[in-house]
C-alpha atoms as one frame of an Amber mdcrd trajectory, in Angstrom:
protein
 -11.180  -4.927  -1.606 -12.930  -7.555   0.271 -14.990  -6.000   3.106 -14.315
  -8.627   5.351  -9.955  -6.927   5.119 -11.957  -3.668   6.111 -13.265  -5.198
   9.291 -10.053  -7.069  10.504  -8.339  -3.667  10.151 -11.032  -2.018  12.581
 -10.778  -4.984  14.982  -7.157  -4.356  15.082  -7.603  -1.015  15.320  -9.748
  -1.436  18.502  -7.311  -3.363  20.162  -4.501  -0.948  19.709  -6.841   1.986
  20.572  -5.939   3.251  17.267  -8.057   5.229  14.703  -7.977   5.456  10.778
 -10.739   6.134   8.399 -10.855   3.141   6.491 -12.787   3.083   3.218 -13.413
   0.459   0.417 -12.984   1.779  -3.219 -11.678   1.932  -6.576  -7.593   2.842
  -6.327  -8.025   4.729  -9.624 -11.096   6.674  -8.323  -9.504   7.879  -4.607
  -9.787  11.506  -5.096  -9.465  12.970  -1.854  -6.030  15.114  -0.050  -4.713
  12.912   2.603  -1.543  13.334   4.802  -1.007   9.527   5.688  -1.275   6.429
   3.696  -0.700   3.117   4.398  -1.666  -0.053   2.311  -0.222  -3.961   2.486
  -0.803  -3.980  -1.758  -2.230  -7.395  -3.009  -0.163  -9.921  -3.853   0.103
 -14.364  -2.820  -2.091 -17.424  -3.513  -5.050 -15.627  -1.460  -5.278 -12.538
  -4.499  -7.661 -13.065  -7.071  -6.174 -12.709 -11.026  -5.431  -9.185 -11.126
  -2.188  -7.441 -13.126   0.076  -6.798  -9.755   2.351  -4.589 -12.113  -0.446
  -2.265 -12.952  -1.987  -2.272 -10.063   0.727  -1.354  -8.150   0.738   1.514
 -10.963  -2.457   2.553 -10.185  -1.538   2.471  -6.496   1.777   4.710  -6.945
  -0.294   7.156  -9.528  -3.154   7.709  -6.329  -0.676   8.148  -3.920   1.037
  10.976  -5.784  -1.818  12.292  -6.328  -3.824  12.680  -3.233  -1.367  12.167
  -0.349   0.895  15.298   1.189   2.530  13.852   4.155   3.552  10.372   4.033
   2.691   6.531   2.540   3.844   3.579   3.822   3.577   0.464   1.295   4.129
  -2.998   1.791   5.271  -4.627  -1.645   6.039  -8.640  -1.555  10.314  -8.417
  -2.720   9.905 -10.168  -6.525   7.676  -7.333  -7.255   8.536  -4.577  -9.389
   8.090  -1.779  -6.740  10.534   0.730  -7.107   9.994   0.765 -11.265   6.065
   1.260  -9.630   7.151   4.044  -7.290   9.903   5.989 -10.067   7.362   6.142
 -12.645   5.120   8.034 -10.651   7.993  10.383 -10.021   8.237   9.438  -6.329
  10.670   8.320  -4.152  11.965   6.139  -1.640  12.820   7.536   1.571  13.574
   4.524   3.875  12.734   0.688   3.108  12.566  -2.192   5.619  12.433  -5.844
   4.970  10.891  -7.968   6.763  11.037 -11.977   6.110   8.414 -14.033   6.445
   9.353 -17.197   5.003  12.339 -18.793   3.027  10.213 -17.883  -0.220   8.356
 -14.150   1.045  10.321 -11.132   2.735   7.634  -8.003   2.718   9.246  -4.887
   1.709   8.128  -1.817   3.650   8.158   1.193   1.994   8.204   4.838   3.253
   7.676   7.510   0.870   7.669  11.134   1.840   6.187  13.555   0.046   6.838
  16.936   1.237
């Protein structure tokens, strides 16, 4: 993760007098109970060459693992999310589209997990 993402999200934090720990690391090495998660995954011109299908893996594998309440997940549509969130053994509770452009509709994603 690019620190600079980490800073945005406290500057728009402080403006909606909101408050998250926010934290830069390793998907694969999170290791710590959370109730909430929330992530806009990686995806677009602007994301450097990474495998989005394993990622998104990884991402699904963490979230089973260390969240107890709730994630919320924004996936770009042509993605292969729900294979992603199934073969983590999770599932969908509500989804929301949301479309950006003729070519881009974000897919937002609510799991619950308990």
């Amino acid at each position: 993760i690019d620190p600079a993402m980490i800073e945005r999200a406290r500057l728009n934090l402080a403006f909606y007098q909101l408050h998250a720990d926010l934290k830069v690391l390793d998907i694969n090495e999170w290791n710590e109970q959370v109730p909430y998660f929330v992530t806009d995954v990686p995806y677009g011109r602007s994301t450097k060459t990474v495998d989005r299908d394993k990622l998104y893996a990884a991402v699904m594998r963490a979230i089973k693992r260390n969240v107890t309440k709730r994630a919320v997940i924004i996936f770009p549509h042509y993605s292969k999310y729900k294979d992603a969130i199934h073969a983590a053994g999770l599932h969908i509770a509500r989804e929301y589209d949301e479309v950006v452009h003729a070519t881009l509709t974000r897919k937002i994603v609510v799991i619950d997990l308990e």
